[in-house]
N, C-alpha and C positions, 0 to 999 in steps of 0.2 A: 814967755819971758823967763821962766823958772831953768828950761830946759838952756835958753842961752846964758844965762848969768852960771848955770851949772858946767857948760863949755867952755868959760873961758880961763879954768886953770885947769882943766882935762889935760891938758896936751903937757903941761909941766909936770901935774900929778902922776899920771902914768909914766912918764919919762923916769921918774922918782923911781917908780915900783918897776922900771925896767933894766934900771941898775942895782935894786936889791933884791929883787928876785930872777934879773934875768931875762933874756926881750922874749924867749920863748912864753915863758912860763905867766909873764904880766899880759902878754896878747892875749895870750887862754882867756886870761881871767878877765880880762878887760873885755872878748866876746860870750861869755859867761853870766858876768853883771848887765851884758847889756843886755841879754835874752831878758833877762830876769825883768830887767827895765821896760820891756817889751811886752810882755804877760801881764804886769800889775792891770794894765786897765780892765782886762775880760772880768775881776771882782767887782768891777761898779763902785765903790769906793772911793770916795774923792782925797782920802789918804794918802790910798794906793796910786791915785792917778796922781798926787803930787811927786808922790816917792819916786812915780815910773819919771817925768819929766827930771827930776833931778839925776838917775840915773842915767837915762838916753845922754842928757847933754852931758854929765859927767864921763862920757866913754867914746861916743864918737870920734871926737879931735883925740882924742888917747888913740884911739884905735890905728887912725890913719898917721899918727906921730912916731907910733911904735913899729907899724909896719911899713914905713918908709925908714926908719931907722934899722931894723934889723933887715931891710933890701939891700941897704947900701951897705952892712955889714958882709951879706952874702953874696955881694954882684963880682966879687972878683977883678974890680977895678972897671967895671961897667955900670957905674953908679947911676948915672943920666939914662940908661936902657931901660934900668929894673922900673928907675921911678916913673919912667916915660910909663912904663908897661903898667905899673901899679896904677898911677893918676888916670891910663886910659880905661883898665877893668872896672874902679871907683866907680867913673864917670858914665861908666854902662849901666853898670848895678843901679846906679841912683834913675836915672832913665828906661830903665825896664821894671825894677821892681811894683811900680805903682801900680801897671798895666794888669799882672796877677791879678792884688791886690782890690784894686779896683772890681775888678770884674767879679771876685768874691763876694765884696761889696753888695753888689748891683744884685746879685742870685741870691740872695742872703738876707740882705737888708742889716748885717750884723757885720761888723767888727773883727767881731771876735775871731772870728778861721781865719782870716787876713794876718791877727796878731800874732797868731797860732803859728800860721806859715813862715813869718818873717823872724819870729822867735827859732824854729826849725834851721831856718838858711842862716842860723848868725853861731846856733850851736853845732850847724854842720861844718862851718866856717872855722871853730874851736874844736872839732874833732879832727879836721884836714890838718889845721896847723900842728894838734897833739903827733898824727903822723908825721907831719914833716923835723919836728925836732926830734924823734924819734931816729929818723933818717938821719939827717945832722950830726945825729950824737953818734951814729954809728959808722958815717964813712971819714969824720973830720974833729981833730982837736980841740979844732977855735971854734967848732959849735960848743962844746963842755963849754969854753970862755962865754959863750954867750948867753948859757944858761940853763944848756938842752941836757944837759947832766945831771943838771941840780935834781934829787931825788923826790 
């Protein structure tokens, strides 16, 4: 319940911090917080697993709101392509990640390396993009406008 009542102004919130910081620079941050989101529970902590639930759902719908916003910024007038292409890898991610996951599970009996891992693929996910506005900022102007400048 915590994690959906925390989703449902993620998608405005972020949107916010994607125009004041920039749709590069608030996607980082946006898979950043949510690694972070993502770890709380391996302390056992019932704090930390509240903190983590508000966190997940506060980033999620950010995530996918920011990065379908800055798709359609960089499709070059192929907007219905990127999102087609973006909604299709989503839709993979969420159908394959659990299969790992699981399976870690199951050898383990724990948690935790499952959180570990998925925490890994969401900051690798925030080091890919750091690349890509990197890139942006260096072959094209209207990346700088989009935030890939911002220092």
């Amino acid at each position: 319940m915590v994690t959906g009542l925390a989703a449902m102004p993620s998608g405005i919130v972020w949107a916010a911090a994607g125009r004041r910081l920039g749709l590069w620079r608030a996607l980082i941050l946006a898979h950043v917080v949510q690694a972070v989101g993502i770890l709380l529970p391996i302390t056992g902590s019932p704090a930390a697993a509240l903190l983590s639930a508000v966190l997940f759902g506060g980033t999620f719908v950010g995530i996918v709101t920011l990065s379908f916003t800055l798709g359609r910024h960089l499709s070059g007038g192929a907007s219905a392509r990127v999102i087609g292409a973006l909604t299709a890898v989503y839709g993979l991610g969420q159908i394959i990640g659990p299969v790992p996951a699981g399976m870690v599970v199951a050898r383990t009996g724990s948690f935790d390396s499952a959180l570990l891992g998925a925490a890994a693929a969401v900051l690798a996910g925030a080091l890919l993009l750091a690349a890509g506005a990197w890139m942006a900022g260096r072959r094209s102007p209207a990346a700088v406008a989009l935030g890939a400048g911002r220092g």
